[in-house]
N, CA, C and O atoms as a DFTB+ gen file, in Angstrom:
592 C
 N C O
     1  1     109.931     145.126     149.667
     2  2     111.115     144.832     148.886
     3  2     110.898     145.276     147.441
     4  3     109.758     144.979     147.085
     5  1     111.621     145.902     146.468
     6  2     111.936     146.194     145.220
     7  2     111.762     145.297     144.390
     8  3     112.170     144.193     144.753
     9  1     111.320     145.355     143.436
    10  2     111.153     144.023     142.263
    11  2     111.683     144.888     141.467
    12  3     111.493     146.104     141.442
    13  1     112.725     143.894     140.447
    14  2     112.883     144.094     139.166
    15  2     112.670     143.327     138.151
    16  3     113.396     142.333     138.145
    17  1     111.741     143.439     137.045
    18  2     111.488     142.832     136.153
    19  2     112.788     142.276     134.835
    20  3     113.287     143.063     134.032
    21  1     113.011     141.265     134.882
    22  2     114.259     140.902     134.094
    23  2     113.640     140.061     133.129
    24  3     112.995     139.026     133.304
    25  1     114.066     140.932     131.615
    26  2     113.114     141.150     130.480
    27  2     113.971     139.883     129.571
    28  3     114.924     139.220     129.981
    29  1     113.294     139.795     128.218
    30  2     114.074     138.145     127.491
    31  2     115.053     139.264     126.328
    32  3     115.779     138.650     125.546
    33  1     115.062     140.243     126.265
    34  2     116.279     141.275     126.032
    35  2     117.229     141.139     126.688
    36  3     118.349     140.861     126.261
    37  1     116.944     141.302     127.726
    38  2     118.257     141.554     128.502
    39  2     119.147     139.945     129.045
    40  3     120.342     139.824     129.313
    41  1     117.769     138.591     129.075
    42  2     118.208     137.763     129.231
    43  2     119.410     137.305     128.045
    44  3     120.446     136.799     128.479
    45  1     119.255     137.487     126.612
    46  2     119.704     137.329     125.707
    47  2     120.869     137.987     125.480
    48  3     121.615     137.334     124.749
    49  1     121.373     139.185     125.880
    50  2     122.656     139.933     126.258
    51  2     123.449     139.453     127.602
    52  3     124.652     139.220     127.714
    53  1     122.677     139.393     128.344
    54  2     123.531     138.628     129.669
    55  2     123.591     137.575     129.437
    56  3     124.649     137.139     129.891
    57  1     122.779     136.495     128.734
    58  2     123.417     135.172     128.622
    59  2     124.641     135.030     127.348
    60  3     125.283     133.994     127.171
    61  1     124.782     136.094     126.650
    62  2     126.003     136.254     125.011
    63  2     127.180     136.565     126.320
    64  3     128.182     135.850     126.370
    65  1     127.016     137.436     127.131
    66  2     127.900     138.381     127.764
    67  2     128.671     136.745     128.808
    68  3     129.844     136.388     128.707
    69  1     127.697     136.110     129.632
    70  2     128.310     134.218     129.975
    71  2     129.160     133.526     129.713
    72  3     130.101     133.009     130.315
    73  1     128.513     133.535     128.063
    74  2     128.965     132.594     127.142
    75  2     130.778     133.301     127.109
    76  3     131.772     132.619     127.356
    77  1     130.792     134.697     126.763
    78  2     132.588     135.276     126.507
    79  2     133.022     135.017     128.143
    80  3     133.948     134.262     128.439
    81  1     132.539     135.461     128.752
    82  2     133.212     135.155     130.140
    83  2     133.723     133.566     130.767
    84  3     134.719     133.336     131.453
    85  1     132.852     132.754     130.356
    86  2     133.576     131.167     130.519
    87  2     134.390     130.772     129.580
    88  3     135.203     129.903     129.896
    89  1     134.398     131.238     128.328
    90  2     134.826     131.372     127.311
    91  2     136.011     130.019     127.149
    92  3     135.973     128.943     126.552
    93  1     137.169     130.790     128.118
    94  2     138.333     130.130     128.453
    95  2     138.354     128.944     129.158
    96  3     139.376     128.357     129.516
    97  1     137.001     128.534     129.391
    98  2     136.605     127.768     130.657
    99  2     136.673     126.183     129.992
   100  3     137.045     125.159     130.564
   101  1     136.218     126.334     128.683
   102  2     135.680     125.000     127.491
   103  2     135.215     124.336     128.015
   104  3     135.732     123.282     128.385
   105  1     133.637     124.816     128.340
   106  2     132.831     123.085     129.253
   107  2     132.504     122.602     128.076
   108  3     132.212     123.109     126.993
   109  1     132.648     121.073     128.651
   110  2     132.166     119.910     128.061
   111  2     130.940     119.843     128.473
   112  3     130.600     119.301     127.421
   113  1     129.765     119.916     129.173
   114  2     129.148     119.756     130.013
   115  2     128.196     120.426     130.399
   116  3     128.510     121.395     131.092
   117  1     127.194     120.282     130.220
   118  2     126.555     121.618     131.642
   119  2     125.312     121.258     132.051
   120  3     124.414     121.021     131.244
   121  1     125.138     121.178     133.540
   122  2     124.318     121.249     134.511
   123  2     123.563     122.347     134.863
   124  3     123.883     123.430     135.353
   125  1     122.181     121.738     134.425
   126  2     121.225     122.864     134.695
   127  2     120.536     122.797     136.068
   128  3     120.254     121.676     136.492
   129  1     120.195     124.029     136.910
   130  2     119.684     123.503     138.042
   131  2     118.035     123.877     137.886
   132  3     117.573     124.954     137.510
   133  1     117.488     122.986     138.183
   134  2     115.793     123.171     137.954
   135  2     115.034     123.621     139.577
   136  3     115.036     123.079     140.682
   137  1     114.399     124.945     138.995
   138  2     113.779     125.463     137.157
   139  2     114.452     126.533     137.390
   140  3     113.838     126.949     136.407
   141  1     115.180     127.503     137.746
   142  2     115.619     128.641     138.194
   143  2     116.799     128.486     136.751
   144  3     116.884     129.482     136.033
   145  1     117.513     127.457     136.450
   146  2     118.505     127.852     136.020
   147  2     118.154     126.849     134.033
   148  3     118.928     126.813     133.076
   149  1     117.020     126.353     134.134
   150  2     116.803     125.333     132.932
   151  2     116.819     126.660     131.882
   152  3     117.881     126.966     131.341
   153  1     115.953     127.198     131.703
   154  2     115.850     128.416     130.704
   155  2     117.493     129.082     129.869
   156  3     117.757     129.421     128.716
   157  1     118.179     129.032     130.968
   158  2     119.837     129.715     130.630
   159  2     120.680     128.060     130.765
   160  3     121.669     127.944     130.041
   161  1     120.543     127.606     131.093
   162  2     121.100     126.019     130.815
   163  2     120.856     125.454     129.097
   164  3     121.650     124.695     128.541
   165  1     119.792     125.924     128.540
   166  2     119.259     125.551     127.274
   167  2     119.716     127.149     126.409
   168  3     120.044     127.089     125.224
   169  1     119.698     128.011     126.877
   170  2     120.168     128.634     126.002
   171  2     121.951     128.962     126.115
   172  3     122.402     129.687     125.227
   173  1     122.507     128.664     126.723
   174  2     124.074     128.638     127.208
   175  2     125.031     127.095     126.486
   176  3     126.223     126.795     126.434
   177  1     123.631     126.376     125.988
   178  2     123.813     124.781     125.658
   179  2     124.095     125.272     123.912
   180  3     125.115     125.184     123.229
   181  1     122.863     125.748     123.618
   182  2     122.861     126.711     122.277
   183  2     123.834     127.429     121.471
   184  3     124.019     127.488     120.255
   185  1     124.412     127.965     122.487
   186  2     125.221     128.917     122.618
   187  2     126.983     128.512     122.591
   188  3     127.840     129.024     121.870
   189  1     127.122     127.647     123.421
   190  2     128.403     126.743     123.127
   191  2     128.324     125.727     122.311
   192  3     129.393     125.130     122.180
   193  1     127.388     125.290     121.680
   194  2     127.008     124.158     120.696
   195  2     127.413     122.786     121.663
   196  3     128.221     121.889     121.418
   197  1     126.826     122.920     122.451
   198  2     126.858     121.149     123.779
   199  2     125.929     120.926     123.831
   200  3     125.080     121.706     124.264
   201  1     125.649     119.560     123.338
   202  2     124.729     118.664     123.388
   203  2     124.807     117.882     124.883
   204  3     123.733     117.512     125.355
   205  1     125.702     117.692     125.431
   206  2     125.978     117.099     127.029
   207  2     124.735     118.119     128.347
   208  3     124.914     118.768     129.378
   209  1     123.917     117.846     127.768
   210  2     122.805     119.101     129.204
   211  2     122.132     117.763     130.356
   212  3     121.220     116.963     130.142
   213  1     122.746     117.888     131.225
   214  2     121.569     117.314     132.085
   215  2     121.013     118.351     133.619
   216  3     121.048     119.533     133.962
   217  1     120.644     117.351     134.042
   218  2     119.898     118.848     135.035
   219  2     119.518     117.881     136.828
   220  3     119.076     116.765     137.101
   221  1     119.840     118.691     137.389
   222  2     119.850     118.557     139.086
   223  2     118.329     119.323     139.628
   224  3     118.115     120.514     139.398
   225  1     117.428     118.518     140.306
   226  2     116.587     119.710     140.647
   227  2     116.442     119.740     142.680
   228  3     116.532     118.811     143.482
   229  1     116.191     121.250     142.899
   230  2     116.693     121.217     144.140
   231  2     115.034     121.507     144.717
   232  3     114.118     121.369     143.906
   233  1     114.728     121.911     146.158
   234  2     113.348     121.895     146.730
   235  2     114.088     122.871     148.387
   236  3     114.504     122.490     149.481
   237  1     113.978     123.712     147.969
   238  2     114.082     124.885     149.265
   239  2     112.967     125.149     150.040
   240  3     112.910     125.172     151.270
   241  1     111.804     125.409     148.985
   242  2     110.940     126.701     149.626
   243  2     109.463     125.562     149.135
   244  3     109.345     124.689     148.276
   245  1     108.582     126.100     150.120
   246  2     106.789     125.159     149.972
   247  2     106.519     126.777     149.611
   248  3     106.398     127.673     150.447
   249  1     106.463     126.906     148.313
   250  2     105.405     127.827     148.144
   251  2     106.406     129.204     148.435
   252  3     107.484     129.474     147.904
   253  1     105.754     129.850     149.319
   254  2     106.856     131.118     149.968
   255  2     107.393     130.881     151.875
   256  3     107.937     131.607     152.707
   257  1     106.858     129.458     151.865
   258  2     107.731     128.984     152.861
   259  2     109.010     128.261     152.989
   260  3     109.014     127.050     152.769
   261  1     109.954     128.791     153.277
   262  2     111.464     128.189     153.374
   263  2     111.748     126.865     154.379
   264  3     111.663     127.090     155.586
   265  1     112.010     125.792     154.039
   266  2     112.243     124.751     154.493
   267  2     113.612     125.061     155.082
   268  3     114.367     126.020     154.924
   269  1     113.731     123.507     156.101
   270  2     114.575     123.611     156.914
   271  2     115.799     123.284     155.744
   272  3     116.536     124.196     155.368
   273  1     115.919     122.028     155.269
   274  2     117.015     121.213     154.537
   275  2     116.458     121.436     153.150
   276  3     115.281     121.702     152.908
   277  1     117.372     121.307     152.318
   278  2     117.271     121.618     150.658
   279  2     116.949     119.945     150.302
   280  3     117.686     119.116     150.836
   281  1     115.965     119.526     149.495
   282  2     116.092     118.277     149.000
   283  2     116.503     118.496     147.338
   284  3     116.187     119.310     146.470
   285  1     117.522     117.115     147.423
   286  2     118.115     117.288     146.090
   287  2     117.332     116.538     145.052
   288  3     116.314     116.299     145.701
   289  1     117.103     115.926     143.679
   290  2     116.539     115.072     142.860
   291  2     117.442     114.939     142.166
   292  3     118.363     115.755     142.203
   293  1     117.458     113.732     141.211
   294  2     118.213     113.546     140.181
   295  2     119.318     113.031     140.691
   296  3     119.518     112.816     141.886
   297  1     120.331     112.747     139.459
   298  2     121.620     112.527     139.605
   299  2     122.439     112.713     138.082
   300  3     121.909     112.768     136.972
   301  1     123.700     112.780     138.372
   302  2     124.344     112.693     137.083
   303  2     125.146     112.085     136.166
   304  3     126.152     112.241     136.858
   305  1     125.516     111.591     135.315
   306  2     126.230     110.983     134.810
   307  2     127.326     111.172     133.684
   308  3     127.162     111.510     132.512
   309  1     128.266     110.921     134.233
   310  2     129.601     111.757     133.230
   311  2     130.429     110.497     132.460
   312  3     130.999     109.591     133.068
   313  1     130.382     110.608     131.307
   314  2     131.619     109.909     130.728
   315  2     132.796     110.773     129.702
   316  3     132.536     111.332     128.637
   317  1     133.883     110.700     130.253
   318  2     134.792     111.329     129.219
   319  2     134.784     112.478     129.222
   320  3     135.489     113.009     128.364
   321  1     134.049     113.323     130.106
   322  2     134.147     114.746     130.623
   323  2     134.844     115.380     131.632
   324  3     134.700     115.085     132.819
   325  1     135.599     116.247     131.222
   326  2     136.636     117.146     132.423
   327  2     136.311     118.679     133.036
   328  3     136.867     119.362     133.896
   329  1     135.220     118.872     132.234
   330  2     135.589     120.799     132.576
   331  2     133.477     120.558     132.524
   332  3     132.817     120.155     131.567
   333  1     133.108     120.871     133.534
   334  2     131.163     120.877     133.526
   335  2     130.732     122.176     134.180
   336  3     131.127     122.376     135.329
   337  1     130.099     122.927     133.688
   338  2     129.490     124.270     134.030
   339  2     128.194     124.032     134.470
   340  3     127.358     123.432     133.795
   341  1     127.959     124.580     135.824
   342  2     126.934     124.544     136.679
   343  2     126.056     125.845     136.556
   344  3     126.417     126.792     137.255
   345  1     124.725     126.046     135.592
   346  2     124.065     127.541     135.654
   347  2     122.555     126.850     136.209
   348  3     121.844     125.848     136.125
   349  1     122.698     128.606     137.015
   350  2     121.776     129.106     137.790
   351  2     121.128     129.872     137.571
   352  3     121.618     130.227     136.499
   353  1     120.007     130.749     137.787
   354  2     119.549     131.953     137.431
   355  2     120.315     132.765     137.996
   356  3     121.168     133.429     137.408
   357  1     120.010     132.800     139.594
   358  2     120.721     133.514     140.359
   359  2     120.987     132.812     142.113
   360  3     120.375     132.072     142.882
   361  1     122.143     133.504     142.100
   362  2     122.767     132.618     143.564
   363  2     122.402     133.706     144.905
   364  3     123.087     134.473     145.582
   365  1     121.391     133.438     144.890
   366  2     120.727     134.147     146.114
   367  2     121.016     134.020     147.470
   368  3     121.797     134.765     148.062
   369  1     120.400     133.085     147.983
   370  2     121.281     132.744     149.487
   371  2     122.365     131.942     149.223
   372  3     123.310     131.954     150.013
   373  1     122.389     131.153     148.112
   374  2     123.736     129.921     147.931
   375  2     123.424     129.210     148.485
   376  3     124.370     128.424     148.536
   377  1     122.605     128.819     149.072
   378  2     122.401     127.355     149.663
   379  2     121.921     126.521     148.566
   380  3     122.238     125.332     148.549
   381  1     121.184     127.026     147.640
   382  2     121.309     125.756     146.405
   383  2     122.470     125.582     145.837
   384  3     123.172     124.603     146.089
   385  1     122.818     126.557     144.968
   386  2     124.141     126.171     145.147
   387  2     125.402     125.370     145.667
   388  3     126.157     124.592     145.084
   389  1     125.363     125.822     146.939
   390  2     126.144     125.291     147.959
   391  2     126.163     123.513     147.881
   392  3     127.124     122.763     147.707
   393  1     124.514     123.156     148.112
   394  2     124.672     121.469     148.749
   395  2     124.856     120.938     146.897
   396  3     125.321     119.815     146.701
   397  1     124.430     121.896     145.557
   398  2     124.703     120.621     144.834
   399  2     126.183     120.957     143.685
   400  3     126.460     120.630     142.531
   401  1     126.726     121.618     144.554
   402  2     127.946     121.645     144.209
   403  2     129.158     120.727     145.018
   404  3     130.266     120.294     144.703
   405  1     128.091     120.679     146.529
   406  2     129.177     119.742     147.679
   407  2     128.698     118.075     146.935
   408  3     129.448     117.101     146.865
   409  1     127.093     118.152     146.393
   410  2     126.949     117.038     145.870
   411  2     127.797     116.299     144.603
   412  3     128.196     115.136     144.528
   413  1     127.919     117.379     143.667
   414  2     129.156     117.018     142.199
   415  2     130.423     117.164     142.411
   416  3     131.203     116.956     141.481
   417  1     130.926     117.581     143.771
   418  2     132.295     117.636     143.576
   419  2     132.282     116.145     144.228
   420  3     132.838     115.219     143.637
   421  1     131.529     115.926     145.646
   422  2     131.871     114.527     146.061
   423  2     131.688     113.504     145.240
   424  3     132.379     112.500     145.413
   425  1     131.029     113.533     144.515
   426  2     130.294     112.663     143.772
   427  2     131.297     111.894     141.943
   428  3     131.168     110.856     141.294
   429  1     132.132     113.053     141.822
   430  2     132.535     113.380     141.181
   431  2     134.238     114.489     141.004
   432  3     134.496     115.566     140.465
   433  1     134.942     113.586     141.696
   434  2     135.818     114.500     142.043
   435  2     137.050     114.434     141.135
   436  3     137.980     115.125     141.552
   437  1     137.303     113.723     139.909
   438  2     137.926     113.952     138.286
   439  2     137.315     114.977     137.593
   440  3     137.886     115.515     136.644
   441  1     136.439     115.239     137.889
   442  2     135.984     116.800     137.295
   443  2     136.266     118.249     137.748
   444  3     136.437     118.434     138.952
   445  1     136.320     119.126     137.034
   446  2     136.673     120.603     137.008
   447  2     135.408     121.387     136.909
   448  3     135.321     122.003     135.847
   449  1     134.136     121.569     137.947
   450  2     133.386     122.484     137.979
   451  2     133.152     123.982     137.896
   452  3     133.888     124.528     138.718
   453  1     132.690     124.534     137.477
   454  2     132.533     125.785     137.391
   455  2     130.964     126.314     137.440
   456  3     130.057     125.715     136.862
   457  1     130.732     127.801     138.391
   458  2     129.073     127.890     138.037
   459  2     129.216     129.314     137.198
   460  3     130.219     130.003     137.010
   461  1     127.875     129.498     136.771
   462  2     127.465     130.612     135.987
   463  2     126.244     130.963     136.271
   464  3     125.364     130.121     136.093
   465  1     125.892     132.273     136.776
   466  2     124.456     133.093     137.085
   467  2     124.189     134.054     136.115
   468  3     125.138     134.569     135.525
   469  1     123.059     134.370     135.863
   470  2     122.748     135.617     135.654
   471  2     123.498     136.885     136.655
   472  3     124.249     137.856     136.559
   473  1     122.657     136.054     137.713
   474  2     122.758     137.634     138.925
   475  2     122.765     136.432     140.348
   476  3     122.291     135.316     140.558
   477  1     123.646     137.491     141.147
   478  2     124.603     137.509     142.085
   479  2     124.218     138.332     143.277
   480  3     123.750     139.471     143.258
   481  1     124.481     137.595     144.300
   482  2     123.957     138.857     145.801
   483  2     125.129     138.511     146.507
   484  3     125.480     137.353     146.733
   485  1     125.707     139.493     146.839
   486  2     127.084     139.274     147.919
   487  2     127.028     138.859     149.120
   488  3     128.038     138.599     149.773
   489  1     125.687     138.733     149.613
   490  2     125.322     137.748     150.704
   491  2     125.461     136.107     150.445
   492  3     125.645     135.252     151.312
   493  1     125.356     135.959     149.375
   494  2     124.825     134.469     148.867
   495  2     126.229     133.597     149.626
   496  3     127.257     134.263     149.754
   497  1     126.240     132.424     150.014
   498  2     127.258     131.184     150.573
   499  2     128.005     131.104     149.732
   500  3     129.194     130.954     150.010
   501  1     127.642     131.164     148.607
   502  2     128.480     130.446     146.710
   503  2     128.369     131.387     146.254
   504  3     127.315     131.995     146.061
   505  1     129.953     131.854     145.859
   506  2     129.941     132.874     144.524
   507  2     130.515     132.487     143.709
   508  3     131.716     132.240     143.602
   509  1     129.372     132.362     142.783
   510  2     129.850     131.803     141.211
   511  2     130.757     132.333     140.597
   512  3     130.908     133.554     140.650
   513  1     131.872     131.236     139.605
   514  2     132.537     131.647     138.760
   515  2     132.816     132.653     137.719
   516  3     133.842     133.263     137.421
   517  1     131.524     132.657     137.213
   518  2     130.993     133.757     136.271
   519  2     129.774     134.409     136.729
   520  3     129.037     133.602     137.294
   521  1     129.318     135.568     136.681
   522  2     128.069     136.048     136.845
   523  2     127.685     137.372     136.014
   524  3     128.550     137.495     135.147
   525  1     127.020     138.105     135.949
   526  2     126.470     139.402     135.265
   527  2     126.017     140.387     135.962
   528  3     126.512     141.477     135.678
   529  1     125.200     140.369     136.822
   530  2     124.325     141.286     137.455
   531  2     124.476     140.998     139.089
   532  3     124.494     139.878     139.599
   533  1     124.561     142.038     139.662
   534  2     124.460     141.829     140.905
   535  2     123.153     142.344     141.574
   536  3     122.660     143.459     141.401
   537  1     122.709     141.425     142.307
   538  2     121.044     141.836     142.383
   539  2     120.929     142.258     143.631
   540  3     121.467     141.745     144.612
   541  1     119.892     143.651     143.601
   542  2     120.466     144.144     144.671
   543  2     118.751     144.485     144.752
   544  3     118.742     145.194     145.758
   545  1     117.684     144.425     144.414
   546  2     116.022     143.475     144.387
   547  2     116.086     142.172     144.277
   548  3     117.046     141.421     144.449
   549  1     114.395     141.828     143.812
   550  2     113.745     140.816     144.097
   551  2     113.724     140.823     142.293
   552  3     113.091     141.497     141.480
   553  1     114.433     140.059     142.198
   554  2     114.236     139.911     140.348
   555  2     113.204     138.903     140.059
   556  3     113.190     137.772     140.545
   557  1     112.010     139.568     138.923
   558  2     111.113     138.550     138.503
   559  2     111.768     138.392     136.942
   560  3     111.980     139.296     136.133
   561  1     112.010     136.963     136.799
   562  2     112.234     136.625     135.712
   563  2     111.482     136.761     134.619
   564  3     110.341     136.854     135.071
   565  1     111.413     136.843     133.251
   566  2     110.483     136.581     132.249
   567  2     109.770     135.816     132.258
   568  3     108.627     136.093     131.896
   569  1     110.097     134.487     132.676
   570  2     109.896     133.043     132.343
   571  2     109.072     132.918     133.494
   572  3     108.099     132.207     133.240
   573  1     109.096     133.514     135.150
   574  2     108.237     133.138     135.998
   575  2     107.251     134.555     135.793
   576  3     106.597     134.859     136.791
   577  1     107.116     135.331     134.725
   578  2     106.467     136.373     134.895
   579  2     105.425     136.316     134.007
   580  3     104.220     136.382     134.250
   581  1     106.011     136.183     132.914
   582  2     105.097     136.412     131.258
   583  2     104.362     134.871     130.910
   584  3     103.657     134.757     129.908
   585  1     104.584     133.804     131.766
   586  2     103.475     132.821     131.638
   587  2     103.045     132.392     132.541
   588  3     102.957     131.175     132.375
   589  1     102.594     132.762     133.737
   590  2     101.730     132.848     134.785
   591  2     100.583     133.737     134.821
   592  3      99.847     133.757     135.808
């Protein structure tokens, strides 16, 4: 499989390029999904000036083995919020995606969700609201690259 190295340049243009694309969206809110999506959750937080960040963390894979069921962690808590943006790195198969979006809408169904990726595979279950890149490799992030 192809690797592409996805540099903190380019993270920094695709996450400005997010920010105009939800633009119209005005989250109050935003849900980071851990760790794939904390890095662009904190800088997208930055970026809209929202202090409201909390974070969902999900458990797919042992290592480079893929589990049967996704386990979820966490939970969330909303007061006085209508419009919450859900970022990801990238929505790969969508099955993360998928269960903790079925988790915040049930959970939470006075709210107006929306997600945001970097990068996007047209295979994936969930296609996010907003995205940038459509990944068509094995993208190594900065963040899982340059401190390991």
């Amino acid at each position: 499989m192809q690797k592409r190295y996805y540099s903190y340049k380019e993270f920094v243009a695709d996450t400005r390029e997010l920010i105009t694309l939800q633009k119209d969206f005005q989250a109050e809110s935003i849900v980071a999904i851990a760790r794939g999506g904390l890095t662009l959750g904190h800088a997208m937080a930055e970026g809209l000036n929202l202090r409201e960040v909390q974070t969902i963390r999900t458990e797919l894979y042992d290592e480079s083995c893929k589990r049967e069921n996704i386990s979820l962690f966490g939970s969330c808590s909303f007061d006085a919020v209508k419009r919450v943006l859900v970022v990801d790195d990238i929505a790969d198969s969508g099955e993360t995606l998928k269960k903790v979006m079925e988790y915040l809408e049930s959970n939470f169904p006075q709210i107006e969700f929306k997600v945001a990726t970097l990068f996007y595979k047209p295979v994936s279950l969930y296609k996010p609201h907003f995205w940038v890149n459509e990944a068509k490799e094995w993208i190594e992030f900065f963040w899982e690259k340059d401190f390991s």
